[in-house]
DRENDO-1510 file (C-alpha; in Angstrom, 1 decimal, always signed):
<recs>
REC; n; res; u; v; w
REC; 1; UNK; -25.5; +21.2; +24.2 .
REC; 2; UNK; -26.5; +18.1; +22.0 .
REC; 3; UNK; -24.7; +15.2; +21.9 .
REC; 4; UNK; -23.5; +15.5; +18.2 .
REC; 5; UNK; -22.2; +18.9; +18.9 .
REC; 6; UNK; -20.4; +17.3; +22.2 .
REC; 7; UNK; -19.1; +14.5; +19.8 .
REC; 8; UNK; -17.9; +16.5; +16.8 .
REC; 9; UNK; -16.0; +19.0; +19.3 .
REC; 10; UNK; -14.9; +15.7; +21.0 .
REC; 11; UNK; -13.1; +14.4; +17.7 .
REC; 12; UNK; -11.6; +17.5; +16.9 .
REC; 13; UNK; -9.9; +18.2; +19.7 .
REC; 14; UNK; -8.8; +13.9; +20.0 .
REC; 15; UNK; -7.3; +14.7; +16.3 .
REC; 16; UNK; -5.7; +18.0; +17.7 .
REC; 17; UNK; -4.1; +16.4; +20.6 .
REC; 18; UNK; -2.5; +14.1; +18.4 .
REC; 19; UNK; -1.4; +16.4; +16.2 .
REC; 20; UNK; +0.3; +18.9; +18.4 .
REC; 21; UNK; +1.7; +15.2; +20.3 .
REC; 22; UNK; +3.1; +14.7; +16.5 .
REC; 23; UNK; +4.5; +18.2; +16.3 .
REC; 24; UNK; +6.4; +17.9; +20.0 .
REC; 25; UNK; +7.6; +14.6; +19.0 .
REC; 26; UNK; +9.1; +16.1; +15.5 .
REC; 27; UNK; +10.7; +19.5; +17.4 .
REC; 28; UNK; +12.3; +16.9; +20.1 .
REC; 29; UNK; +13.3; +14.7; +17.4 .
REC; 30; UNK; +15.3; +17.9; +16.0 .
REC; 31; UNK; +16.4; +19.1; +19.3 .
REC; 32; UNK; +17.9; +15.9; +20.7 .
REC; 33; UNK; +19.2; +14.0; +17.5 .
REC; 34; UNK; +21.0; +16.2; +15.1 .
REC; 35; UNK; +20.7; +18.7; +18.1 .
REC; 36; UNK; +20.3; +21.8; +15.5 .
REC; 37; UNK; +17.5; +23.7; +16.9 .
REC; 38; UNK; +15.1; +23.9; +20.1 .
REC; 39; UNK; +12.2; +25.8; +18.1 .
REC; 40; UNK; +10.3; +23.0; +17.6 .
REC; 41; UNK; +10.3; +22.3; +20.9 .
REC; 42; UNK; +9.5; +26.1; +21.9 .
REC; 43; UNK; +7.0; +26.2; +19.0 .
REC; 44; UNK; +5.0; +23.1; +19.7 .
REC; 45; UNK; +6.0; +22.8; +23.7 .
REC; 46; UNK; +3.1; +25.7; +24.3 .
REC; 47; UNK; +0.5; +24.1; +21.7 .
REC; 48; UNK; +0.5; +20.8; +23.0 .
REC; 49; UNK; +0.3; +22.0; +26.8 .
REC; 50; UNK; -2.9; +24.1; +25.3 .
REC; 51; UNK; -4.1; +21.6; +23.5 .
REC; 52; UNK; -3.8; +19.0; +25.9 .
REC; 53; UNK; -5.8; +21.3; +28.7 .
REC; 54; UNK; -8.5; +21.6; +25.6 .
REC; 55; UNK; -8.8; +18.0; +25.6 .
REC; 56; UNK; -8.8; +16.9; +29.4 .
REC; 57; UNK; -11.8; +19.8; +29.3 .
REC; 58; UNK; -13.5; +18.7; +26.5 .
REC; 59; UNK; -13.4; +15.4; +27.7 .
REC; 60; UNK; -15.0; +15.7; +31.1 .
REC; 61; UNK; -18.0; +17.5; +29.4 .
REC; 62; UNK; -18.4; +14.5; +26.8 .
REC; 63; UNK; -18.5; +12.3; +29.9 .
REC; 64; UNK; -20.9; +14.3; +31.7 .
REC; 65; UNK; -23.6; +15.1; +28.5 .
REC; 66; UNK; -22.7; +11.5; +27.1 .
REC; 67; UNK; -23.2; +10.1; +30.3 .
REC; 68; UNK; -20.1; +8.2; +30.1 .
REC; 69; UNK; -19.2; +5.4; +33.1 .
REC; 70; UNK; -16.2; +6.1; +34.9 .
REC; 71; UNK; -14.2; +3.9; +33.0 .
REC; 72; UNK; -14.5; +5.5; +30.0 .
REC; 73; UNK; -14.1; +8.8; +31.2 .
REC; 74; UNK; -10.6; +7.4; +32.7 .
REC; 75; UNK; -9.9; +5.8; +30.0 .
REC; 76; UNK; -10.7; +8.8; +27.5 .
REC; 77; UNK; -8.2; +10.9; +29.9 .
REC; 78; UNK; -5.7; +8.5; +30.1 .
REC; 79; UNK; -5.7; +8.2; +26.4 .
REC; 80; UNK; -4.1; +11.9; +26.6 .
REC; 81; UNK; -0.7; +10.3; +28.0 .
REC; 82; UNK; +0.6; +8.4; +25.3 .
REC; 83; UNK; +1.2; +10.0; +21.9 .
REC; 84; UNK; -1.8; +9.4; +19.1 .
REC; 85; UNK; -4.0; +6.8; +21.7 .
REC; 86; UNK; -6.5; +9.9; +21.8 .
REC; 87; UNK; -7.6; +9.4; +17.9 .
REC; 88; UNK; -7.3; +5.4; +18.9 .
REC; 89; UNK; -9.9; +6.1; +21.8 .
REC; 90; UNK; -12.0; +8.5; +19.0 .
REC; 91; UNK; -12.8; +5.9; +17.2 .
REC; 92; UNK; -13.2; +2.6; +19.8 .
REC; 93; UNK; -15.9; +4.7; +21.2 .
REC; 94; UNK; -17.4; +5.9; +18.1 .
REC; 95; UNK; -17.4; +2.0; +17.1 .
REC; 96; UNK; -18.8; +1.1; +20.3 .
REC; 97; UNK; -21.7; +3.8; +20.1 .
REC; 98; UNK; -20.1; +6.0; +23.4 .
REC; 99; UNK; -19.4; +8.6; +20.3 .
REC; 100; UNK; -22.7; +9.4; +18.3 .
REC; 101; UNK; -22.9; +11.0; +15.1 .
REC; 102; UNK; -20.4; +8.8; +13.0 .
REC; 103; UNK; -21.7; +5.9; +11.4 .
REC; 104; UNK; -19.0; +2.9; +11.4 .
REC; 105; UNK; -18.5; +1.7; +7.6 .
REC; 106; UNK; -20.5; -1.6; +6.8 .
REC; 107; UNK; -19.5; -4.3; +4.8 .
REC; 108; UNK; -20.6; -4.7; +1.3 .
</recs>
């Protein structure tokens, strides 16, 4: 595995995570506020849990290839708790060169 393919599947499943997080959030939103339906939940309950697996995975053989310090690697995991940190985290460590592949933009 090279460390652009480990990267590229990295950011795809960080942008997944989130998504299924913004998904969850939307069906609870329905569920708990106008209380009209649960299928959100049911629908995007299961994808998220998936998802969320797919990451912690994905993660810990990003840390491994990329050689990744500890805190890193914790602090790549922990970015699965809270909803959309796991794109914020994408992109610190892209910027800080713990991502490879992405160039950062440059000024002018």
């Amino acid at each position: 595995m090279t460390h652009r393919t480990v990267a590229t599947a990295f950011r795809a499943v960080a942008v997944a995570e989130a998504l299924s997080w913004v998904g969850l959030l939307a069906g609870m939103y329905v569920k708990y506020v106008p209380a009209t339906t649960e299928a959100g939940v049911q629908l995007f309950g299961p994808v998220h849990g998936a998802v969320f697996l797919v990451y912690l995975l994905v993660t810990v053989v990003a840390a491994r290839v990329l050689r990744w310090s500890a805190g890193t690697t914790l602090l790549a995991l922990l970015a699965s708790v809270p909803p959309l940190v796991t794109v914020l985290f994408e992109r610190w460590a892209s910027r800080t060169g713990r991502l490879p592949g992405r160039q950062p933009a440059t000024a002018g």
